[in-house]
Each structure stands twice: as structure tokens, then as C-alpha cells.
N, CA, C and O of each residue as an XYZ file, in Angstrom:
504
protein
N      18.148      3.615     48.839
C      17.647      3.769     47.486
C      18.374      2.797     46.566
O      19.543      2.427     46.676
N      17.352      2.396     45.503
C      18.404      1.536     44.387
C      17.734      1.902     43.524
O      16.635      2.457     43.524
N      18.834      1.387     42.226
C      18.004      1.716     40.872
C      18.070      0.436     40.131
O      18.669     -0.598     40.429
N      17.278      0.735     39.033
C      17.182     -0.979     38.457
C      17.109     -0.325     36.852
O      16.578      0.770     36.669
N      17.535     -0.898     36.038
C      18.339     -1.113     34.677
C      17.954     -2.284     33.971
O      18.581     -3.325     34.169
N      16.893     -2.245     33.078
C      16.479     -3.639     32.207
C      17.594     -3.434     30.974
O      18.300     -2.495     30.604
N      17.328     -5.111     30.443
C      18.074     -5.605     29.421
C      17.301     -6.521     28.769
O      16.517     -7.290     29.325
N      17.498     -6.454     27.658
C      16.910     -7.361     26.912
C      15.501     -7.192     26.008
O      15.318     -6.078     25.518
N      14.573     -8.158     25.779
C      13.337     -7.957     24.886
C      13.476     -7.815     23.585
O      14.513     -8.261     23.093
N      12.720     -7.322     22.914
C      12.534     -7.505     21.118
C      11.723     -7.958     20.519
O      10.698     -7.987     21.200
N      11.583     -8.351     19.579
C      10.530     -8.970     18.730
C      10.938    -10.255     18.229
O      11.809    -10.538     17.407
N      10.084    -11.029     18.928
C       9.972    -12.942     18.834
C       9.370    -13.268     18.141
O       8.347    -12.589     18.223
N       9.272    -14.095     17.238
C       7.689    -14.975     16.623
C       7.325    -16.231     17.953
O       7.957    -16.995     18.684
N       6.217    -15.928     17.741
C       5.229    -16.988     18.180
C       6.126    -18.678     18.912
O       6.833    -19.338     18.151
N       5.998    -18.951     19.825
C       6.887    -19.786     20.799
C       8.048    -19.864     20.318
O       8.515    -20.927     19.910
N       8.847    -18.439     20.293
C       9.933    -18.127     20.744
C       9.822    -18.151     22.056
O       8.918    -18.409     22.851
N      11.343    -17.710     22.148
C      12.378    -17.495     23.538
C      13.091    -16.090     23.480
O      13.794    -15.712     22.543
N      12.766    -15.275     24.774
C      13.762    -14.779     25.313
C      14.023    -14.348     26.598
O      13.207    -14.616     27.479
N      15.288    -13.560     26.919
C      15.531    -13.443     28.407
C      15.475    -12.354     28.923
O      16.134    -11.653     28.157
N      15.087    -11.672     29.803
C      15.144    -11.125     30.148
C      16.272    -10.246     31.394
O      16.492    -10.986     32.352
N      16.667     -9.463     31.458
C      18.095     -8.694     32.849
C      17.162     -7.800     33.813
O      16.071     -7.361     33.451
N      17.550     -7.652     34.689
C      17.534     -6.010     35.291
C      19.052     -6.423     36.497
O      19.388     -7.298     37.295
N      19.448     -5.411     36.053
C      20.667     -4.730     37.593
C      20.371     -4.125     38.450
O      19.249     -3.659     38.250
N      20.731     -3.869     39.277
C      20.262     -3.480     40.472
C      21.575     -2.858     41.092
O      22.578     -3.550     41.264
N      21.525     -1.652     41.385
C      22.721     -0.975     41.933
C      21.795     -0.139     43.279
O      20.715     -0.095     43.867
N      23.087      0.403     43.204
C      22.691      1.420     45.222
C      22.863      0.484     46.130
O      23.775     -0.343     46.136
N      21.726      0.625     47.155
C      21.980      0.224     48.072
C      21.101     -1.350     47.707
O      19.875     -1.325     47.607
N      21.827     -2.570     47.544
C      21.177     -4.012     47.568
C      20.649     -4.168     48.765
O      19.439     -4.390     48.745
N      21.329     -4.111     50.173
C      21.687     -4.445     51.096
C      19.850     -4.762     51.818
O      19.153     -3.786     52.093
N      19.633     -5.356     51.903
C      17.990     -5.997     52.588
C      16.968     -6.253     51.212
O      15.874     -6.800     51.343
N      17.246     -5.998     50.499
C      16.289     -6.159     49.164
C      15.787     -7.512     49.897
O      16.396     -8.443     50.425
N      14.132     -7.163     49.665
C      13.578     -8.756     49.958
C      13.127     -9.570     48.941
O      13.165    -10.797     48.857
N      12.562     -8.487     47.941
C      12.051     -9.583     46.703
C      12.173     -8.401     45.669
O      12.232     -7.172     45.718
N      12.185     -9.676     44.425
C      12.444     -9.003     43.093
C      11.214     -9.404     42.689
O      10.592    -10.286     43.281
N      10.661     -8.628     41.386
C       9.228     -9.079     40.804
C       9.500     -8.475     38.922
O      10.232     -7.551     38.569
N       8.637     -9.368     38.032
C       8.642     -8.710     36.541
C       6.639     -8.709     36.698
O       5.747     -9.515     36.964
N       6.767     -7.428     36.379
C       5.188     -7.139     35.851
C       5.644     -6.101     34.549
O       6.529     -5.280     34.310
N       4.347     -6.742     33.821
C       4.142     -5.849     32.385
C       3.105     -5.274     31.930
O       2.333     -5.216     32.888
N       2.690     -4.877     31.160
C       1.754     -3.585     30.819
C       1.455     -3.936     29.216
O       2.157     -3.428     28.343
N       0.496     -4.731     28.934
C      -0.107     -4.993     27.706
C      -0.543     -3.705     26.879
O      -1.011     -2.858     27.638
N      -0.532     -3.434     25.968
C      -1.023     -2.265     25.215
C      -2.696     -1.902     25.909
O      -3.481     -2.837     26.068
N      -3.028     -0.699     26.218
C      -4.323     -0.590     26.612
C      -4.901     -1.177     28.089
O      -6.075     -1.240     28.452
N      -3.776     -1.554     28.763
C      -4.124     -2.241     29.625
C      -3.231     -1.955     31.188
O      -2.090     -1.511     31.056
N      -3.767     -2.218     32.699
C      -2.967     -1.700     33.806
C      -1.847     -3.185     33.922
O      -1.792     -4.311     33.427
N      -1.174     -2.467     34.756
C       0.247     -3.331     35.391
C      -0.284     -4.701     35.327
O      -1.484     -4.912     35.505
N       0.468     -5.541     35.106
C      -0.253     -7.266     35.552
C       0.960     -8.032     36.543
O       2.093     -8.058     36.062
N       0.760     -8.623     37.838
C       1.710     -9.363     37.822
C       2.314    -10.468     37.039
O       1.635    -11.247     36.368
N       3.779    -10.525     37.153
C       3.551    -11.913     36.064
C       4.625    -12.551     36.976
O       4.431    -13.767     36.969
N       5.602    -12.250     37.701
C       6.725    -13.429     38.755
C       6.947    -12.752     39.754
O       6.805    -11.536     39.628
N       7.308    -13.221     40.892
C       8.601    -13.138     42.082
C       9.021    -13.656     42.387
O       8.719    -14.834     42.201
N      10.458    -13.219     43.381
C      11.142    -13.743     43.810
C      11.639    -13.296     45.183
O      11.807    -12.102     45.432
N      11.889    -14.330     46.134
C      12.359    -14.328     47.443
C      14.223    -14.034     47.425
O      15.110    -14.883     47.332
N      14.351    -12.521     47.553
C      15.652    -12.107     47.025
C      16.870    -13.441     47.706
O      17.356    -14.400     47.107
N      17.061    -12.992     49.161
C      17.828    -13.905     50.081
C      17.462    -15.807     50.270
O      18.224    -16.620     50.793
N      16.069    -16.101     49.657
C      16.157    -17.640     49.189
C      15.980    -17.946     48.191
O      16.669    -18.902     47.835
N      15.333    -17.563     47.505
C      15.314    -17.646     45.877
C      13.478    -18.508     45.650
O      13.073    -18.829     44.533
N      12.775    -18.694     46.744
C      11.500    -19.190     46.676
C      10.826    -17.996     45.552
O      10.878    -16.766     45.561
N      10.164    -19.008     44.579
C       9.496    -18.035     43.288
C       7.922    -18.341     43.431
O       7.379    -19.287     44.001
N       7.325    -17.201     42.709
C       5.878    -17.222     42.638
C       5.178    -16.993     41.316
O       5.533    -15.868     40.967
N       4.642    -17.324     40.719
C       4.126    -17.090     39.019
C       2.876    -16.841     38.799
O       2.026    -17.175     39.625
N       2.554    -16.203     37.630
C       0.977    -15.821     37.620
C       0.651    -16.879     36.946
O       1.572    -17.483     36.398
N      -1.043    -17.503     36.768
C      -0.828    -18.619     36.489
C      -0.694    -18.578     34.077
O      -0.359    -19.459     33.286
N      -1.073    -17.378     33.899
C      -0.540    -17.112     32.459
C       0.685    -17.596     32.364
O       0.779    -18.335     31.385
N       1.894    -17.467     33.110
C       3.307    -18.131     32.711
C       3.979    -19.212     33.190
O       5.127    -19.475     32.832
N       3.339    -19.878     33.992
C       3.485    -20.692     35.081
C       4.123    -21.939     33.941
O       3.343    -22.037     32.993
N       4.952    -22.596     33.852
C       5.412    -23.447     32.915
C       6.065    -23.196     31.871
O       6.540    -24.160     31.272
N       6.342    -21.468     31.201
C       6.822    -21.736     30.405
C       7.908    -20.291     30.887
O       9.003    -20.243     30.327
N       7.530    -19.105     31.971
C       8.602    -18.348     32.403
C       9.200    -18.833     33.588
O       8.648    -19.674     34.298
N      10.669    -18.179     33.912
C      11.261    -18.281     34.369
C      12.090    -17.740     35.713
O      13.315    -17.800     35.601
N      11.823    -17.476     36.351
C      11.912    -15.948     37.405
C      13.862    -16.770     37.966
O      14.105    -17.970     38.095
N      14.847    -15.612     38.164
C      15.645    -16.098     38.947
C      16.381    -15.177     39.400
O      15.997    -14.144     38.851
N      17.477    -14.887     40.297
C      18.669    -14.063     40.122
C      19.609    -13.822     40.717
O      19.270    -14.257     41.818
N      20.666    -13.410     40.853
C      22.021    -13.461     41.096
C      22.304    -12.777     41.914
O      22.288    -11.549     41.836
N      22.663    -13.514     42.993
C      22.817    -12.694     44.174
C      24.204    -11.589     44.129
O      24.330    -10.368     44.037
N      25.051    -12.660     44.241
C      26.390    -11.792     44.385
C      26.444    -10.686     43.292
O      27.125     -9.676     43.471
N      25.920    -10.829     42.469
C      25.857     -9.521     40.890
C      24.669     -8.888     41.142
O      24.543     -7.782     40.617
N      23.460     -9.438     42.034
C      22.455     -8.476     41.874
C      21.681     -7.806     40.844
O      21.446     -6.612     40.663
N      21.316     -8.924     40.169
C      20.939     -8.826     38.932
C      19.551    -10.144     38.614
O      19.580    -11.369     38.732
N      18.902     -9.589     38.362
C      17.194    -10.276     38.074
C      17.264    -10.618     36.682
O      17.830    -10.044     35.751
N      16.644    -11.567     36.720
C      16.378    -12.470     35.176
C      14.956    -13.115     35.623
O      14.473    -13.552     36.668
N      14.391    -12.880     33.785
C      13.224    -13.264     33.627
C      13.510    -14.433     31.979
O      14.099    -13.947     31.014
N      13.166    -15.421     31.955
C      13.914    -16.324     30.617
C      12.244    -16.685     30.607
O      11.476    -17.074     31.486
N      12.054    -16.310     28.952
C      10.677    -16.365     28.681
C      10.412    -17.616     28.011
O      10.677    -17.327     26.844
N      10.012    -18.970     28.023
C       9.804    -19.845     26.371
C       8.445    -19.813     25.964
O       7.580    -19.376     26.724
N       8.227    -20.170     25.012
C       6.732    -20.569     24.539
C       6.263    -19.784     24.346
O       5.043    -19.901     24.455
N       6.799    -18.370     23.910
C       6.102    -17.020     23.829
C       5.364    -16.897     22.723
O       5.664    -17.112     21.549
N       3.993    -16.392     23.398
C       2.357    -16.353     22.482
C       2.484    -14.740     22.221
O       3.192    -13.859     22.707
N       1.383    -14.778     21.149
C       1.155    -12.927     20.933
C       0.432    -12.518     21.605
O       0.000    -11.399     21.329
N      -0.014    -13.136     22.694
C      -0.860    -12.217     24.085
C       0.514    -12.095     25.468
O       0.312    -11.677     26.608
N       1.670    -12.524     24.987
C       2.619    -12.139     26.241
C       3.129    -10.923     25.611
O       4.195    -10.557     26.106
N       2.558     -9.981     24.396
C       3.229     -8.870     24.317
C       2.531     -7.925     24.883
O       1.353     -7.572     24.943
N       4.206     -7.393     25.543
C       3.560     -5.958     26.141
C       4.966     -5.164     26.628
O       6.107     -5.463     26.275
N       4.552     -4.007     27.587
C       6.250     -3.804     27.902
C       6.518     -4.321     29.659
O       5.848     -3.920     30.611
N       7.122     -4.831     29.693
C       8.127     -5.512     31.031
C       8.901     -4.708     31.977
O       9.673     -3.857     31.535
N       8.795     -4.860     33.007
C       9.036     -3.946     33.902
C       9.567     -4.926     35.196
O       8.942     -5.817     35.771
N      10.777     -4.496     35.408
C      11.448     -5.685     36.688
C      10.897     -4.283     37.830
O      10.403     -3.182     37.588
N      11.364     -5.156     39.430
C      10.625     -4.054     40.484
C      11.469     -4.704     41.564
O      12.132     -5.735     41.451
N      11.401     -4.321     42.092
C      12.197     -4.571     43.728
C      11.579     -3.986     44.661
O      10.705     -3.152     44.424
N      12.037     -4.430     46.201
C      11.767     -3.231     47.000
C      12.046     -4.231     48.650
O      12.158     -5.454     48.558
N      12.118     -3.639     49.857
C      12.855     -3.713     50.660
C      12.154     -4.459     52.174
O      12.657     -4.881     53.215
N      10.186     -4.310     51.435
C       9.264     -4.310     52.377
C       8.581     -5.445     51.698
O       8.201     -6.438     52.320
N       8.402     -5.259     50.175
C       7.290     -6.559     49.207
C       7.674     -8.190     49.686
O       8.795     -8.666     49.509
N       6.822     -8.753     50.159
C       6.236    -10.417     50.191
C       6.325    -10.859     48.941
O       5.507    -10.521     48.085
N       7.126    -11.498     48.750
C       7.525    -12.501     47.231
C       5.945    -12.916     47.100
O       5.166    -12.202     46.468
N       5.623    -13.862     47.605
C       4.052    -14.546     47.837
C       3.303    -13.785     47.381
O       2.854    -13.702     46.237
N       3.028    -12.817     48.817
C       1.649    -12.171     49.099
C       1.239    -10.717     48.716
O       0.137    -10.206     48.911
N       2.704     -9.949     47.935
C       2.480     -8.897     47.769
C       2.374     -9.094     46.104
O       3.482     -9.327     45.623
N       1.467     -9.060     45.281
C       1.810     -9.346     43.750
C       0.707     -8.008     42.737
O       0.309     -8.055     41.574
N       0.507     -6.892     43.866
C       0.383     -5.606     42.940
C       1.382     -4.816     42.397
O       2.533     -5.139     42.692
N       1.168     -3.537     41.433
C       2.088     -3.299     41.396
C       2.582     -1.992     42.672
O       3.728     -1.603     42.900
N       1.570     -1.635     43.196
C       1.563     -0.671     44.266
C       2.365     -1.355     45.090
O       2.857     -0.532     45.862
N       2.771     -2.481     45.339
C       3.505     -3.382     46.271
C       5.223     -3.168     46.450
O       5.929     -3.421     47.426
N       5.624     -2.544     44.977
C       6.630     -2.526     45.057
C       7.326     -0.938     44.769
O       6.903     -0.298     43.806
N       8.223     -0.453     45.503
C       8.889      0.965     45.277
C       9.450      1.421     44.730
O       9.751      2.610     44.839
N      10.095      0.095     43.314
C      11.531      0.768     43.010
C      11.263     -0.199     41.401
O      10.913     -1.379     41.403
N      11.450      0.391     40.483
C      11.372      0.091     38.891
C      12.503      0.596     38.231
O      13.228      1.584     38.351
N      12.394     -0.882     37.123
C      13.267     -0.085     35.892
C      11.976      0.415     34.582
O      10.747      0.367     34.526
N      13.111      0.896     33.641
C      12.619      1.688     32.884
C      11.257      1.225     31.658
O      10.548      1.896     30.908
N      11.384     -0.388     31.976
C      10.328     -1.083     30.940
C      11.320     -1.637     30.195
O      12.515     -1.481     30.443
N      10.952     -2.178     29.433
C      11.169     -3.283     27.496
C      10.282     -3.914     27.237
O       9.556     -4.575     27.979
N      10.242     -3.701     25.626
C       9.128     -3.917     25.059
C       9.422     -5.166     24.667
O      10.531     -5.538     24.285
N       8.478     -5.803     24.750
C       8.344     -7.515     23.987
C       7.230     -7.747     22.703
O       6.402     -6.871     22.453
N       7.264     -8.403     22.298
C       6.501     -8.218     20.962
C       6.513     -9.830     20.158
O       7.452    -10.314     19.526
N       5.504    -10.288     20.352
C       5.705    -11.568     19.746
C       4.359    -12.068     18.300
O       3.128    -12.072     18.302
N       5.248    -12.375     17.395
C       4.403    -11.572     16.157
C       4.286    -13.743     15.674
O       5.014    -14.729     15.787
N       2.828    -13.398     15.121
C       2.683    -14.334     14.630
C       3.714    -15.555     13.642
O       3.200    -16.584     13.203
């Protein structure tokens, strides 16, 4: 079992920047991939990154593809999402995910993954 712990978010204007955390405690030990999906007001899970925990190979939806950032820290075990160019359609709330079985690549639902943090809200105001 692990648990995951976001950080970060707030309210940006319009191509702002920000970064995103999650920690990751319990058991790390085989984690295969990390992922950030978010939840637009009115709307289901979306993918938006992953990551290949043990190589670091990333995958992007093509909405962020150029301007987010997927990465994270092995030895600390800790996921980062670094947002730029943020529009008022990237608001919503953010949700990092892990899990022990998910395909960085090929798994990009959110049913794909077992293990969440709690959300943060992002908000990017004209």
C-alpha cells in the first residue's frame, strides 16, 4: 500500500506558471508509473501525464504537450507536475496517481491506476 499527498496549485492568471508535488510514502518499492489527471468542473477524470517510475520515459495528453511538465524523484519519491502557459480551460482539480501494475504509455484511464492523492485545485483566471 502507499499513500500520496499533493502540494501545490492556486489561482494563476492566464499563461502563468505553476508546480505541482505529490509524496509518496508506504511501500515505494515496485511503483511502476506515476500519472497527474484532473477533473474540470462538470466534467469526468481526464488524463493529462505519465511517467515511467524506474526510467523516467514520459507520456502527455496532447492538451499539454509543450507547455507541462511530468517528472520525479526517485530517491525522495516524490512526483512533480510544473505547469507553463496556463489557459482558463487547464482549470480544474489535479489529482497525482500511482500504482504498481499501470503502463506509463498504454494505461492513461483513470481506472488504470489504484492509488490517489487528495486533489488541488487550479484555477487560472483571465
Amino acid at each position: 500500500q502507499m499513500q500520496l499527498t499533493e502540494s501545490g496549485g492556486g489561482v494563476v492568471q492566464d499563461w502563468g506558471s505553476l508546480r505541482l508535488a505529490c509524496t509518496i510514502s508506504g511501500r515505494t518499492f515496485g511503483i511502476s508509473s506515476g500519472a497527474w489527471f484532473r477533473q474540470p468542473p462538470g466534467e469526468e477524470h481526464e488524463f493529462v501525464a505519465a511517467i515511467n517510475w524506474p526510467e523516467g520515459s514520459t507520456e502527455y495528453a496532447d492538451t499539454v504537450k509543450g507547455r507541462f511538465t511530468i517528472s520525479r524523484d526517485y530517491g525522495r519519491n516524490t512526483l512533480y507536475l510544473q505547469m507553463n502557459s496556463l489557459r482558463p480551460d487547464d482549470t480544474a482539480v489535479y489529482y497525482c496517481a500511482a500504482d504498481y501494475k499501470a503502463h506509463w504509455r498504454r494505461d492513461l484511464y483513470a481506472t488504470d491506476y489504484g492509488y490517489w492523492g487528495q486533489g488541488t485545485q487550479v484555477t487560472v483566471s483571465l
